[in-house]
C-alpha positions in Angstrom: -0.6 -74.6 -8.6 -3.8 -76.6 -9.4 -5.0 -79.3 -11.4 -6.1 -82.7 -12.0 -3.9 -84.2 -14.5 -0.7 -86.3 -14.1 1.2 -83.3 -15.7 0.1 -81.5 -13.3 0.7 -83.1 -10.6 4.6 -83.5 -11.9 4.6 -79.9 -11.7 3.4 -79.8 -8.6 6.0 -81.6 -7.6 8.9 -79.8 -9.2 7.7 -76.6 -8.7 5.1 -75.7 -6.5 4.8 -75.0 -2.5 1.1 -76.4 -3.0 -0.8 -78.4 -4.8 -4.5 -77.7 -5.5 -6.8 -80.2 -6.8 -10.8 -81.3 -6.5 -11.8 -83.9 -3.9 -12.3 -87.2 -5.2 -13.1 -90.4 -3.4 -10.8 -91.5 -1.1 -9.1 -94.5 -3.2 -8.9 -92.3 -6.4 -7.4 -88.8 -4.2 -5.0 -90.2 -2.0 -2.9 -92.7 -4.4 -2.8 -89.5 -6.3 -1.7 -86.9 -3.8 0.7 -89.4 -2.1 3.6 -88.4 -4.5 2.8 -84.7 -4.0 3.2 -84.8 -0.2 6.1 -87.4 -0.1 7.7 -84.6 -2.5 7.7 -82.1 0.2 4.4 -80.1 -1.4 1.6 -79.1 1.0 -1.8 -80.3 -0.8 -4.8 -77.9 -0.7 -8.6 -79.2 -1.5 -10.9 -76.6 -3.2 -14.9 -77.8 -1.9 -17.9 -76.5 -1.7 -19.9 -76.9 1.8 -23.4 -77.3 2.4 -23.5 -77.9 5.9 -26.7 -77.8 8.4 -27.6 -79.6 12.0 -28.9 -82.7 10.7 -27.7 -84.6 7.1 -31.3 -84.3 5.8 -31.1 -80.7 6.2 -28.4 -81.0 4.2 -29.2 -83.1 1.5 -32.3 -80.8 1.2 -30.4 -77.1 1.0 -28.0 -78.8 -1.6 -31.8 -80.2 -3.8 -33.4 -77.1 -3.7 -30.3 -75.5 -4.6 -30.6 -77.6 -7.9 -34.5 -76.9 -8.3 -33.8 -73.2 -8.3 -31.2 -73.3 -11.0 -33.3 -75.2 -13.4 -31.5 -77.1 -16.5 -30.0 -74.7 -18.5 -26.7 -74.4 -16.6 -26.8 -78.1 -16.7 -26.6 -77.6 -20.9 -24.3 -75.0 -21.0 -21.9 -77.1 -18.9 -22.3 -80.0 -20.5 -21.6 -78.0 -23.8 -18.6 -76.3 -22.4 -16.9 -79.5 -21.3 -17.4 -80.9 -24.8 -14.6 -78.3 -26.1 -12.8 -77.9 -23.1 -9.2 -79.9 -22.5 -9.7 -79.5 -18.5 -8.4 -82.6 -16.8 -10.2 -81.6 -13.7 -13.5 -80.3 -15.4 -14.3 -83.2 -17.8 -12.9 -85.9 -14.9 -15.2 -84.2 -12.1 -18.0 -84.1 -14.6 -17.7 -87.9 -15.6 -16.8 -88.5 -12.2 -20.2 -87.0 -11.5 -22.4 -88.7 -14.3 -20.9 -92.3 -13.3 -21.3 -92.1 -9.4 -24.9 -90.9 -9.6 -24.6 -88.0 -7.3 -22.5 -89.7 -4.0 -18.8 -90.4 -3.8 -19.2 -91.1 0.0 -21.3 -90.3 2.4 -20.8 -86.8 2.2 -19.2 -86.3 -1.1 -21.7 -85.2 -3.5 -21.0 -84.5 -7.0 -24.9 -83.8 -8.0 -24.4 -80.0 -8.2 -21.3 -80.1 -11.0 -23.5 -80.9 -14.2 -24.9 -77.7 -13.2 -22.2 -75.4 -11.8 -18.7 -76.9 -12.9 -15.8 -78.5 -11.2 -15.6 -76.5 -8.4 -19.4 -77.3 -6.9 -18.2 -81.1 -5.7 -19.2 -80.5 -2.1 -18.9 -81.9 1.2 -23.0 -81.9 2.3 -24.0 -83.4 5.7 -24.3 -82.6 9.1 -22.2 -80.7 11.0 -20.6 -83.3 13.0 -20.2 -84.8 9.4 -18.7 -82.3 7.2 -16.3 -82.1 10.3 -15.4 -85.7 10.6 -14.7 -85.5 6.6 -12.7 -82.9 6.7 -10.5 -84.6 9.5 -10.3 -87.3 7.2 -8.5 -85.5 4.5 -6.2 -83.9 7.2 -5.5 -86.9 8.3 -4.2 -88.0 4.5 -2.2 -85.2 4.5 -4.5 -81.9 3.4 -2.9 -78.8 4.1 -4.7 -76.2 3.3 -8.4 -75.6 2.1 -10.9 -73.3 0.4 -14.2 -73.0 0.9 -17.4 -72.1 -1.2 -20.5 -72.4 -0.2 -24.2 -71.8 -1.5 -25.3 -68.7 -0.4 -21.0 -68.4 0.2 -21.5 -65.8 3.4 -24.5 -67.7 4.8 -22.9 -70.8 4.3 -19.0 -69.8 5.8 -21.1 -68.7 9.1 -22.3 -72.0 9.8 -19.0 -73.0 8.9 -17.3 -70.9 11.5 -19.9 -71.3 14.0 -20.8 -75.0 13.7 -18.3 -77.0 11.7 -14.5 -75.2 12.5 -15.4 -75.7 17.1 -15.5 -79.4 16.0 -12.7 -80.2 13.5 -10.4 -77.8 16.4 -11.9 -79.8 19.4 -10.6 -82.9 17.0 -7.3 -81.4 16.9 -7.1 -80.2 20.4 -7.7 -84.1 21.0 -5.3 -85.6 18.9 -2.4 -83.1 20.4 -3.4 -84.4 24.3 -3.2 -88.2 22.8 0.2 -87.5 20.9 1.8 -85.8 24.3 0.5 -88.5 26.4 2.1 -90.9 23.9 5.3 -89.3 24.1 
C-alpha cells in the first residue's frame, strides 16, 4: 500500500507486506519509515531518475525538461492540489515550493509543480544517483520503482550506468560482512 499520511502508514503497518511512499529528505523519511520496517513491512520508494555521466549533465536534462513543458502544467497542478485531500500530493508540492527545488544533493523536487508527486527525482551523476540510492538501502528501502524522463531512454542508462555501481556496492559490503564474521 502507499501513502504519505500517518493513517497510512498505520495501515501499512497492520496490513501491508510493503509500504510505498515518496522520498523525502533524509530527517523527515527515515523517522517516518522506522515504524514501518521495525513492524516487519518492507518499504518501497517510488522516484523519478535523471541520471547522466556528470551532475551538470544532469541538472541540465532535468531544466530543459521544465523548459519544454512550459507553465501550464505547473497551473493545472497547482489547481488540482487546491481540491485534492492527497497527503502525499499537497506535502510533496509544499515540500517543493519551501525547499526551492533541492532536498539534498541529489533530491530535486523542481519538476512536481509541474508534473505531480511522483516527479521528485534523484538527478545527478551516475556515481551519485548510485551512492543515493545506497543510502536509502542502507535505511532500510526494499524495493523501488523507477520513472524516468524519456522513461525507456532514461531506465537504459539506468541499467547500464547506475545498477553495475549500486551491485559492485553490494558485492562490497557482502566481502566486508564475511570477512567480519
Amino acid at each position: 500500500m502507499g501513502g504519505a499520511s500517518p493513517k497510512a502508514v498505520e495501515l501499512a503497518v497492520k496490513h501491508a507486506s510493503c509500504f510505498w511512499t515518496l522520498p523525502a529528505g533524509p530527517d523527515e523519511l527515515f523517522p517516518r519509515i522506522r515504524h514501518v520496517l521495525d513492524a516487519g513491512v518492507e518499504v518501497g520508494l517510488l522516484v523519478s531518475l535523471i541520471a547522466r555521466h556528470t551532475r551538470l549533465e544532469a541538472v541540465n536534462a532535468a531544466q530543459a525538461m521544465l523548459e519544454a513543458l512550459g507553465d501550464s502544467p505547473k497551473k493545472a497542478h497547482k489547481e488540482f492540489a487546491q481540491r485534492s485531500d492527497s497527503v502525499a500530493f499537497g506535502s510533496t508540492l509544499a515540500m517543493a515550493e519551501r525547499e526551492a527545488g533541492w532536498l539534498t544533493n541529489t533530491l530535486w523536487t523542481g519538476a512536481v509543480p509541474y508534473m505531480g508527486a511522483p516527479s521528485i527525482a534523484l538527478v545527478g551523476s551516475f556515481e551519485e544517483i548510485a551512492a543515493a540510492l545506497w543510502e536509502y538501502k542502507q535505511a532500510g528501502i526494499t524495493q523501488f520503482l523507477f520513472m524516468g524522463w524519456p522513461d525507456v531512454e532514461e531506465m537504459k542508462l539506468f541499467s547500464r550506468e547506475v545498477l553495475p555501481l549500486v551491485r559492485a556496492r553490494e558485492s562490497q559490503r557482502r566481502i566486508q560482512e564475511a570477512t567480519c564474521n
